[in-house]
N, C-alpha and C positions, 0 to 999 in steps of 0.2 A: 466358165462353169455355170450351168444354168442349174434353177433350185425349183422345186415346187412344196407348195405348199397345202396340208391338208388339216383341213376345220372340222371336227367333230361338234355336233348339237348334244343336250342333254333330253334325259327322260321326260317325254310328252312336248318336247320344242318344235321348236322349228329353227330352220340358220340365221332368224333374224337374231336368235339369241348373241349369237358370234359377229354377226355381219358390222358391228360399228368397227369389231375388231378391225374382219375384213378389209373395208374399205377405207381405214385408218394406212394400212402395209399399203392394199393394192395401191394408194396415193404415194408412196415413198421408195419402194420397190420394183423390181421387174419381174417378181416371179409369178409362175401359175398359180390362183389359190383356188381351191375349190372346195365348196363348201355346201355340201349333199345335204338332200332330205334323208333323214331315216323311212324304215317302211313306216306306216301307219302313222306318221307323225306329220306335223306343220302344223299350219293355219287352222285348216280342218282335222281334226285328229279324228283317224279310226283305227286304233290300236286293236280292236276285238280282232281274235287268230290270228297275230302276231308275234312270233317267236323273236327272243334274241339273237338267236344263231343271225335273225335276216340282218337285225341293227349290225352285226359284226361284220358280217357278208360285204353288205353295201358298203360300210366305208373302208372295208379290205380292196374289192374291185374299183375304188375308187384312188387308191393307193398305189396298186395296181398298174392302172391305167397313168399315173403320172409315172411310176417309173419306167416308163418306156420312153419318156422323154427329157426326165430329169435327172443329171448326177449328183445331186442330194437334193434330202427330203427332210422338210422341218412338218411337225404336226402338233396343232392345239387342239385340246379336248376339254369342254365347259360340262362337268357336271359326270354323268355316266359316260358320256363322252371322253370324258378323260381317262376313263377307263379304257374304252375300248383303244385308246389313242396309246396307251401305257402299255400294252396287250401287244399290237402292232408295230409298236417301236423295237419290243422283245422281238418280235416275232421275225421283224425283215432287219436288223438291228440300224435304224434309222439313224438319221444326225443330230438332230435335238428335238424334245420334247417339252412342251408348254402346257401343266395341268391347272385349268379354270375352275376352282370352285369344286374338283374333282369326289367324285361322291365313292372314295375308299370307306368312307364311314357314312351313313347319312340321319339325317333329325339331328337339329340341336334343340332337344326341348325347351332351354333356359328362355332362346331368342323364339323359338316357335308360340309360347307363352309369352314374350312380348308383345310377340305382333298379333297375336290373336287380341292381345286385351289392347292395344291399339285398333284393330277394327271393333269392336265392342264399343270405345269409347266415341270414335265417327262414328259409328250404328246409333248411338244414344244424341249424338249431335244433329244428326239428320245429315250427315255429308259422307257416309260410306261410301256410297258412289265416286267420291272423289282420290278415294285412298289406294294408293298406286298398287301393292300388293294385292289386295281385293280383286282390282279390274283383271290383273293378270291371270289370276288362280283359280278365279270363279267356273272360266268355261273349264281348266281343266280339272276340275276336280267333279265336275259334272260330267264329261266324257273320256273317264279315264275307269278302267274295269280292273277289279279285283283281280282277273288273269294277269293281266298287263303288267301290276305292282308287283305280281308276283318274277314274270319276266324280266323285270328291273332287278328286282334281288338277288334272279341268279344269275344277270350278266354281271354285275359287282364278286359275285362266288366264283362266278368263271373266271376272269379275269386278275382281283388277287393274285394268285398264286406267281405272275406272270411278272410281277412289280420288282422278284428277286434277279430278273434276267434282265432288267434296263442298263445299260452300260454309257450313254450320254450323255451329252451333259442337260441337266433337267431344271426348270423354272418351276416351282410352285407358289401361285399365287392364291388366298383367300380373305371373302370377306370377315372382316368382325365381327358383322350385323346379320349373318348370313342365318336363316332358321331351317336349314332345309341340312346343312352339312356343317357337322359342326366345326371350330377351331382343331378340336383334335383331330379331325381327316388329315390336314396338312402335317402335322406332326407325325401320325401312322404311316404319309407317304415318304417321307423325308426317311422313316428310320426304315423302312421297307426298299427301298429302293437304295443301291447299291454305288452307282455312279460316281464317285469322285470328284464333277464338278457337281453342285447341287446349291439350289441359292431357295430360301422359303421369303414370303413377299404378305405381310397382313396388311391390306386396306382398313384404314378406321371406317368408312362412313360408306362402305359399300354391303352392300345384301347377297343375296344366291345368284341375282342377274346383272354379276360382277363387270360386264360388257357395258351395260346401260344404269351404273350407278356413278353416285356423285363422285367417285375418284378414277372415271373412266382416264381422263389422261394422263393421269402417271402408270394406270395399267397397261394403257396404249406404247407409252415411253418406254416404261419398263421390258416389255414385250419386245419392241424394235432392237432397243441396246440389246438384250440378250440373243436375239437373233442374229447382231450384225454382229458378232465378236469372232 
């Protein structure tokens, strides 16, 4: 029985965001994983005249294009990603589903006010430059357009309604520290989502870029055991 595997990125990403995941499995496993750009997204982001429907598109025919060679299909979704990944799994009723950081809800004021008054406090020190949320955020929140945020919002609108159709068995995993989604996202997904098996997973010492935080390998772990069950 062969398996493939599909990785969804978050709003303004790119698959580096997933890719520790990635190549954590592709090192332990056989399957195919792939793990697409969105339109307007990566490295270089040009999100201007960029609809949702495309973010949904592409990692459908991406979807798509594995089941023509795979008898089951697992899919991780980090962030809006998770969304779309939630959406999909309803959609083709997939084999399990791994939501990252899954933005059912998103801002968490409390931590988004930490970490802002954490960069304030390196701004006052002289070593902002060095504060890892900073360097990350900085380009995107410079080339990230008002349209765009708003195309975020309604693939999260879209996509909801879609949570009550997941029948899988589903992982959700979130940071603690996360300022972007709050702890309640994971809760709303949990009570939303219908599945029978369903297991919820808090990281203490991870943030929104749950892949590349201090508790990456028991995320890693965690991921694998629930996949290989």
């Amino acid at each position: 029985m062969s398996i493939g595997c599909l990785c969804i990125h978050g709003y303004t990403g790119s698959p580096e965001e997933v890719q520790p995941l990635v190549d954590f499995l592709e090192a332990r496993t056989d399957w195919e994983i792939v793990n697409p750009t969105l339109p307007g997204h990566g490295e270089d982001l040009d999100l201007e005249g960029h609809y949702y429907q495309e973010w949904i598109a592409t990692a459908e025919l991406a979807l798509l294009d594995l089941q023509k060679r795979h008898d089951k299909i697992y899919i991780i979704g980090f962030s809006m990603g998770g969304m779309i990944a939630a959406y999909l799994t309803a959609k083709y009723h997939l084999d399990r589903l791994v939501l990252l950081s899954a933005a059912g809800k998103y801002v968490s004021l409390p931590q988004m006010c930490k970490d802002v008054l954490e960069m304030c406090a390196d701004a006052w020190k002289g070593v902002l430059a060095d504060n890892e949320l900073f360097r990350r955020y900085k380009k995107k929140m410079r080339d990230t357009y008002l349209f765009s945020t708003i195309q975020f919002m309604k693939c999260v609108q879209f996509t909801r309604p879609y949570l009550q159709f997941v029948r899988c068995p589903v992982l959700i995993i979130q940071g603690e520290l996360d300022g972007m989604v709050p702890r309640a996202a994971a809760t709303y997904l949990e009570e939303e989502i219908p599945s029978d098996e369903k297991e919820v997973i808090f990281l203490k010492k991870s943030k929104h870029l749950i892949c590349h935080g201090d508790d990456q390998e028991e995320l890693f772990d965690e991921v694998l055991d629930f996949v290989s069950q």
